[in-house]
matplotlib code that plots the C-alpha trace (Angstrom):
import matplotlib.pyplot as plt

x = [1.9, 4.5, 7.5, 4.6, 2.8, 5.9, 7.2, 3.6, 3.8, 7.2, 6.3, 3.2, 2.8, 6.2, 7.2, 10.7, 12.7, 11.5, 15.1, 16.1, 13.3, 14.2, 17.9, 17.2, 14.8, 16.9, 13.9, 14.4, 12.3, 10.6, 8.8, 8.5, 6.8, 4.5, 3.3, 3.0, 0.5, -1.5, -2.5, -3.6, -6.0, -7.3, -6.1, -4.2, -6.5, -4.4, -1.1, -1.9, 0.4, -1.3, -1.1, 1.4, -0.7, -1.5, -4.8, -5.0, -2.7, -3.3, -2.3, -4.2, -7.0, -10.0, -13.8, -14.7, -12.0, -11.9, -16.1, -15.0, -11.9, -14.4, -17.4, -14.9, -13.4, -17.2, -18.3, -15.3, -15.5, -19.2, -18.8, -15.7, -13.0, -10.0, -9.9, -6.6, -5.3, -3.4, -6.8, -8.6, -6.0, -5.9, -10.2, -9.6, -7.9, -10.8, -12.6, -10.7, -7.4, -5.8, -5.2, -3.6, -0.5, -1.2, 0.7, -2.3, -4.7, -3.5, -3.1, -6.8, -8.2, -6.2, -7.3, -11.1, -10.6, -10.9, -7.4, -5.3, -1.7, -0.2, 3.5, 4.0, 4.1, 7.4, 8.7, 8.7, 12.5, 12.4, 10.4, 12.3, 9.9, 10.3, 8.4, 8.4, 10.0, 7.6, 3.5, 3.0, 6.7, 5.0, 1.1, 0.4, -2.7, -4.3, -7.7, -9.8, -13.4, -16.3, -19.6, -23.0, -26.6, -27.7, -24.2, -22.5, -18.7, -17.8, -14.3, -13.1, -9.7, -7.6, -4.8, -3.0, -0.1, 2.9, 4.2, 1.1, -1.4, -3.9, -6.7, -6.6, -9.1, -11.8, -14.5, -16.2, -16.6, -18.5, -15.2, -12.4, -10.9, -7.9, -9.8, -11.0, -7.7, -6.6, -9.6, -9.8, -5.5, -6.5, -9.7, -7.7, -4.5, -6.5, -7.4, -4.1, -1.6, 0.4, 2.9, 6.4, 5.6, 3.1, 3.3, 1.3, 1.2, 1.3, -2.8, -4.0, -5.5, -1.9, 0.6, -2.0, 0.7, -2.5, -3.6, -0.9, -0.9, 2.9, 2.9, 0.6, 2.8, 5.7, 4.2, 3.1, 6.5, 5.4, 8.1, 5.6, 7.1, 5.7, 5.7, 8.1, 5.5, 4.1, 5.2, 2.3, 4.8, 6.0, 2.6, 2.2, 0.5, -2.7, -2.7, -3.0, -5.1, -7.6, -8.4, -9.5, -11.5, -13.0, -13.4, -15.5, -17.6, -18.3, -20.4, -22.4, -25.5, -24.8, -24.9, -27.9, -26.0, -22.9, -24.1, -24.9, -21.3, -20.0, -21.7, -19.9, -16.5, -16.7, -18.2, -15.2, -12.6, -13.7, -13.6, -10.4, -8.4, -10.0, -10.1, -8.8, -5.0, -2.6, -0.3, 2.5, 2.0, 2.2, -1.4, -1.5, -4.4, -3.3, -4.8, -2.4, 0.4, -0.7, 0.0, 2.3, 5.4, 6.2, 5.2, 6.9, 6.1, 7.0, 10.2, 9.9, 7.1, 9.0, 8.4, 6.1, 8.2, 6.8, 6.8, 7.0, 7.6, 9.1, 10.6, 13.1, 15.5, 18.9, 20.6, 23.3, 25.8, 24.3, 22.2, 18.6, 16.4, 14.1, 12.2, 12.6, 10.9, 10.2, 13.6, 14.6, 17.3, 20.6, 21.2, 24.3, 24.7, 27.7, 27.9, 27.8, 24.4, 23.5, 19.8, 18.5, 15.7, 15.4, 13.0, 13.5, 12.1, 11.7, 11.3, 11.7, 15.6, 16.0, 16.6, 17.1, 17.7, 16.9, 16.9, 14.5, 16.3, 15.8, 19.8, 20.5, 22.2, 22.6, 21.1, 21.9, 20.6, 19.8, 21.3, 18.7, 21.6, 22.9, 21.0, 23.5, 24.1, 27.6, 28.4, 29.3, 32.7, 36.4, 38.0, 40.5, 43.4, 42.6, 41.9, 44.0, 42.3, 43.7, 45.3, 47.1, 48.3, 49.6, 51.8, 53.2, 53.9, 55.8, 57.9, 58.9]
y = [20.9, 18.9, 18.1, 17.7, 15.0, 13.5, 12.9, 11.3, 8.6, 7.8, 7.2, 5.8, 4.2, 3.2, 2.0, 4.6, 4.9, 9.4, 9.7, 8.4, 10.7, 13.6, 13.3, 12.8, 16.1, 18.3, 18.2, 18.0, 14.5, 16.5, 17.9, 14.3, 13.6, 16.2, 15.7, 12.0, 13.2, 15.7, 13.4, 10.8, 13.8, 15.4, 13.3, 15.2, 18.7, 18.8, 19.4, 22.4, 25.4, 27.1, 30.6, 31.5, 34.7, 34.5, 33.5, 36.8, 40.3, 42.0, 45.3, 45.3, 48.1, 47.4, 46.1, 49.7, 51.3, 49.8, 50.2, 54.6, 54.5, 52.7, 55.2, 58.6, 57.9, 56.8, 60.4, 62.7, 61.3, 61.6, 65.5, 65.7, 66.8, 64.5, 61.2, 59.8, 58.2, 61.1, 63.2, 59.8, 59.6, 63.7, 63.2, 60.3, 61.6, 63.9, 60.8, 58.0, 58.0, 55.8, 56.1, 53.5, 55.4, 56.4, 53.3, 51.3, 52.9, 52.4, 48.6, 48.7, 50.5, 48.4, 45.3, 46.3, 47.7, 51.2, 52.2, 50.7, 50.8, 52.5, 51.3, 53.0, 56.7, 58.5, 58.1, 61.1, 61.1, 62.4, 65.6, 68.7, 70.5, 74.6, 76.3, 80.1, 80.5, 82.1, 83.2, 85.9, 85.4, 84.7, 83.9, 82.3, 82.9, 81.4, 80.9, 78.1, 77.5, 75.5, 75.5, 76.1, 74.2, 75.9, 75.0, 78.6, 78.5, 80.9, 81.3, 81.3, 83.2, 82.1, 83.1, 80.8, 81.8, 79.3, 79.0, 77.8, 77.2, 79.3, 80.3, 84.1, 84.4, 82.6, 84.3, 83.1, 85.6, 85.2, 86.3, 87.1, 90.6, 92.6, 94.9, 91.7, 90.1, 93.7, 93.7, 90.4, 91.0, 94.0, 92.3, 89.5, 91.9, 93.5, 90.7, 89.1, 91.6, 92.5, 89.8, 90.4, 88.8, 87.5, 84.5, 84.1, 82.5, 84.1, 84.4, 87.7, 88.9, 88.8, 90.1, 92.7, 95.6, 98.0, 97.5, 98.3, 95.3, 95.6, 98.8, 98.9, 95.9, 98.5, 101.0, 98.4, 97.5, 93.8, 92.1, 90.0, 86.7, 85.2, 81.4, 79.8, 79.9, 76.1, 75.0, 74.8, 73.3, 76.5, 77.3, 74.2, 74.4, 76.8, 74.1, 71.2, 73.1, 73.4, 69.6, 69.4, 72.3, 71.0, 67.6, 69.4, 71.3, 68.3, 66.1, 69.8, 70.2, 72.3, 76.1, 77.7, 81.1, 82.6, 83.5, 80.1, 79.1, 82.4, 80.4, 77.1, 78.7, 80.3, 76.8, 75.0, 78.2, 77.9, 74.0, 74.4, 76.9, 76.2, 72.0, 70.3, 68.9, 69.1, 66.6, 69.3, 71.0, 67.5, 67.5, 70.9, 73.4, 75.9, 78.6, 77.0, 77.2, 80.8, 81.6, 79.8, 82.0, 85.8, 87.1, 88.7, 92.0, 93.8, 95.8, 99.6, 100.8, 101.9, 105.0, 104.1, 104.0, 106.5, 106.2, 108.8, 109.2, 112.5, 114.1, 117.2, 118.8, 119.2, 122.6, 123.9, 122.2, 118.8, 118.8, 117.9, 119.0, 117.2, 117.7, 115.4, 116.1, 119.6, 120.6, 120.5, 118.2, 118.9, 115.6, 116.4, 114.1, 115.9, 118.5, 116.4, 115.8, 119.2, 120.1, 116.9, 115.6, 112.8, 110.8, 110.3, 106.7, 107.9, 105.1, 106.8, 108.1, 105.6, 107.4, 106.1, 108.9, 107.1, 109.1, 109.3, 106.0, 104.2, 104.4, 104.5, 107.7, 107.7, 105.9, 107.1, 106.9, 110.4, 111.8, 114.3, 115.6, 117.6, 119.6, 119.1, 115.7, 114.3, 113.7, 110.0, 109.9, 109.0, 111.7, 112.9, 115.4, 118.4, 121.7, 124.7, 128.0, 131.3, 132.3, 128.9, 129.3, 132.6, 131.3, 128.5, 131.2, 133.0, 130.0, 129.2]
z = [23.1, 21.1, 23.8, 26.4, 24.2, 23.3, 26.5, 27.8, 24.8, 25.5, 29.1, 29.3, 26.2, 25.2, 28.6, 28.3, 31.6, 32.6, 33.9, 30.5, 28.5, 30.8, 29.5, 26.3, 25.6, 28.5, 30.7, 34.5, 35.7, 38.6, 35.4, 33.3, 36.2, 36.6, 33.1, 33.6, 36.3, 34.2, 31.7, 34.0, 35.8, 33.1, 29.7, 27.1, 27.6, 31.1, 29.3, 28.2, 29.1, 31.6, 32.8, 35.5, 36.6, 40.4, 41.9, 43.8, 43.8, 47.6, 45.7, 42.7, 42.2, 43.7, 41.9, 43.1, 41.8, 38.5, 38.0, 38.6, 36.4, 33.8, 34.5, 34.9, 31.1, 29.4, 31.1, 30.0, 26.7, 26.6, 27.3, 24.6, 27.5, 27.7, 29.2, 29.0, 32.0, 33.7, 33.6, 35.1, 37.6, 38.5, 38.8, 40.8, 43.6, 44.2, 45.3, 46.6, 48.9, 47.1, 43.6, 41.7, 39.4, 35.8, 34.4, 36.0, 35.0, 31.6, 31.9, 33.5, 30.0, 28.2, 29.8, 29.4, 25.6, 26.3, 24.9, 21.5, 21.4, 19.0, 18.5, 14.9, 17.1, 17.5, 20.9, 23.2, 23.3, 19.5, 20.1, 20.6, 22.9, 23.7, 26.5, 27.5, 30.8, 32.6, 32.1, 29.2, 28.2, 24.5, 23.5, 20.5, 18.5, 15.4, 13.8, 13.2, 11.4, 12.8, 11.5, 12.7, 13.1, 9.7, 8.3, 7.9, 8.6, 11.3, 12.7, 16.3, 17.5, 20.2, 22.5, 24.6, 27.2, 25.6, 29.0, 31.1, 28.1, 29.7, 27.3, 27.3, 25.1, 22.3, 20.8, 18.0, 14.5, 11.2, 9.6, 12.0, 10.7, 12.1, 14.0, 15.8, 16.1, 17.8, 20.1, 21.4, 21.9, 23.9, 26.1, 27.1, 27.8, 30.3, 32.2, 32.1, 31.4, 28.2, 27.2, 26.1, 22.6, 20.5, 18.5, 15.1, 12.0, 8.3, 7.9, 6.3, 9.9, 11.5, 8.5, 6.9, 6.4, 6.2, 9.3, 11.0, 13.5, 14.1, 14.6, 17.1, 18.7, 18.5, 20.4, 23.3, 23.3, 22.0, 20.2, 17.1, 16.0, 13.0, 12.1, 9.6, 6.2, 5.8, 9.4, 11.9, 14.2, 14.9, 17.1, 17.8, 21.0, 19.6, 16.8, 19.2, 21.3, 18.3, 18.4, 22.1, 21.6, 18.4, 20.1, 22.8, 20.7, 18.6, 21.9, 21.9, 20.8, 17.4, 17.7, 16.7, 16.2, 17.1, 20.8, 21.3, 20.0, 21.9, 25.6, 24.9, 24.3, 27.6, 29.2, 27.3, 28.5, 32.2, 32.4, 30.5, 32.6, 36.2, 36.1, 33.7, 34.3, 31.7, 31.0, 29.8, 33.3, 35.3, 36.0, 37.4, 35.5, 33.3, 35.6, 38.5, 36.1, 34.7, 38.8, 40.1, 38.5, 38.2, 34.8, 31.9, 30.7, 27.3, 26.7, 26.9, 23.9, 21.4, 18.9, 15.8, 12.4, 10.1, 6.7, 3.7, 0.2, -1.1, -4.2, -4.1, -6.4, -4.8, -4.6, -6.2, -3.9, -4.6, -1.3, 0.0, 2.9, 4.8, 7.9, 10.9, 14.6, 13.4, 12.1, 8.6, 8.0, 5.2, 3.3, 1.3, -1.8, -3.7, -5.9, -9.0, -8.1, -7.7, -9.1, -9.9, -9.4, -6.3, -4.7, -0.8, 0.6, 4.6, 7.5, 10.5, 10.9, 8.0, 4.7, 1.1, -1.7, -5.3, -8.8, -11.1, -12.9, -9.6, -9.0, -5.1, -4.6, -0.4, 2.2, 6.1, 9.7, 10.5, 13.2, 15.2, 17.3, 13.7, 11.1, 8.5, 8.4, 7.3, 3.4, 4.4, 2.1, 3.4, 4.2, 1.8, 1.7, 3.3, 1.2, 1.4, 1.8, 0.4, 3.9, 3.5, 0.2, 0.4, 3.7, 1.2, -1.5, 1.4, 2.9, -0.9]

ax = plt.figure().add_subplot(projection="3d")
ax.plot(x, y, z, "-o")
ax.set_aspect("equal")
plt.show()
């Protein structure tokens, strides 16, 4: 209030010309004079700045309105599901005609306290965001722990289709083991088809080489992508997926045991899949978005890699045997090898043969077309045979 008081005293008090104080602080004198007349209404309270926000907007959301946007988001939150403004606004037009857009809705929380900005966030425009193509192009899966009434950790395992972020599957496991993590892959494969690849990160339950997980992947025909170590980026969308489910279980009434838990997964799953919008999917459900596309399928199954460890004495041309799809196999390894003593390292057609000093002596692809399989060496000048030489002997 210091030009507005200034140019009062100068007026009314000093007896100053307002053309002349207009001039001489840049102000225009239609203003000087509606100052003048302010603080002869209302003294010098009147000349403060007052807001330039209209006495009525024929647009603006309706009491009505408003009170449901209020109520809807108290509710949501109250049951732990989302209730950020594109949910309130997907809910919304459910139950009036006109619903005011998600940027008003916004202002509307914001205006009662319901939402905080948060201007320290990284901007949208900084994310580099991948999406499968189409449904059951890649699921991710991952586990988390929760805890029950008596406070025993239990974990819970999840699928979710990348593309749609349908929940395939959640069920709830004092210890999740990988005879769970195969089950649960196969339940929820035969409700929503096999996908084309499967998505996990480096826990115990997913890499175990003694349990044969990819293996099993193989023979589906299942490509199985594993997660850069120390990056939970990389699946992402099960780890985010974690906190709303965590945030729903959290308004429950704590599990009394792991059936109870096991009913409000499926509660959660159901709500989940069937009504609530996703933000990712532009407000349509994941179960919409599961739908709405062709889906991918896995490549042809392929064979399982066996593996085998076996030790041989060559013969005494330097060569090894070895049977492969019931036929036995000559690996030739050169007669200065002949009778030792080797150790063959077998992965399908893939062969390594190592000495007893651990010295790699061959490694080949077999070929199951050929018994003996070739020696692998440049050729070199050819040999002459004795009715060769004895034709040279003649022409000299």
């Amino acid at each position: 209030m210091g030009v507005e008081r200034y140019v009062v005293e100068a007026v009314v008090l000093e007896g100053r010309s307002r053309r002349e104080v207009a001039r001489s602080t840049g102000l225009s004198k239609a203003w000087v004079d509606k100052l003048v007349a302010r603080y002869k209404d209302g003294s010098w309270e009147a000349l403060t700045p007052r807001s330039r926000r209209p006495m009525s907007c024929p647009h603006a959301a309706s009491a009505e309105i408003q009170a449901a946007i209020l109520e809807l988001r108290h509710q949501l939150g109250a049951d732990g599901h989302d209730n950020g403004p594109h949910t309130l606004a997907h809910h919304l037009r459910q139950l009036f005609a006109g619903v005011p857009s998600v940027a008003t809705i916004w202002r509307i929380l914001k205006r009662h306290g319901e939402v905080i900005p948060q201007p320290q966030k990284r901007p949208k425009s900084s994310f580099i965001r991948f999406e499968a193509a189409l449904p059951n192009e890649m699921w991710q899966g991952d586990t988390t722990h929760w805890h029950l009434a008596d406070g025993s950790d239990v974990e819970i395992l999840n699928y979710l289709d990348d593309h749609s972020r349908l929940l395939v599957a959640s069920v709830a496991f004092p210890t999740v083991k990988g005879a769970d993590v195969v089950q649960v892959f196969h339940a929820a494969a035969e409700d929503h088809g096999f996908p084309a690849s499967l998505l996990a990160d480096n826990g115990a339950v997913f890499t175990g080489a003694s349990r044969k997980g990819k293996v099993l992947l193989e023979t589906l025909g299942v490509v199985f992508k594993h997660s850069t170590p120390y990056h939970p980026q990389t699946c992402g969308k099960v780890e985010r997926f974690h906190q709303t489910l965590k945030r729903y279980l959290a308004k429950q009434a704590p599990a009394q045991s792991l059936a109870h838990l096991q009913l409000q997964l499926d509660t959660f799953r159901a709500y989940y899949n069937h009504h609530r919008p996703h933000r990712a999917l532009t407000s349509r459900t994941p179960l919409v978005a599961f739908n709405a596309r062709l889906k991918a399928h896995p490549a042809a199954p392929q064979p399982p890699t066996h593996f085998r460890v076996r030790k041989d004495r060559t013969d005494l041309k330097g060569t090894v045997t070895l049977r492969y799809l019931s036929r036995l196999r000559h690996i030739p390894l050169g007669s200065e090898h002949r009778r030792r003593l080797v150790t063959l390292l077998v992965a399908g057609r893939h062969v390594r043969v190592v000495a007893e000093d651990g010295a790699l002596l061959r490694e080949l692809t077999l070929d199951p077309a050929r018994d003996y399989q070739p020696l692998g060496r440049p050729p070199g000048p050819p040999r002459l045979g004795h009715h060769d030489v004895r034709q040279v002997a003649t022409i000299s």
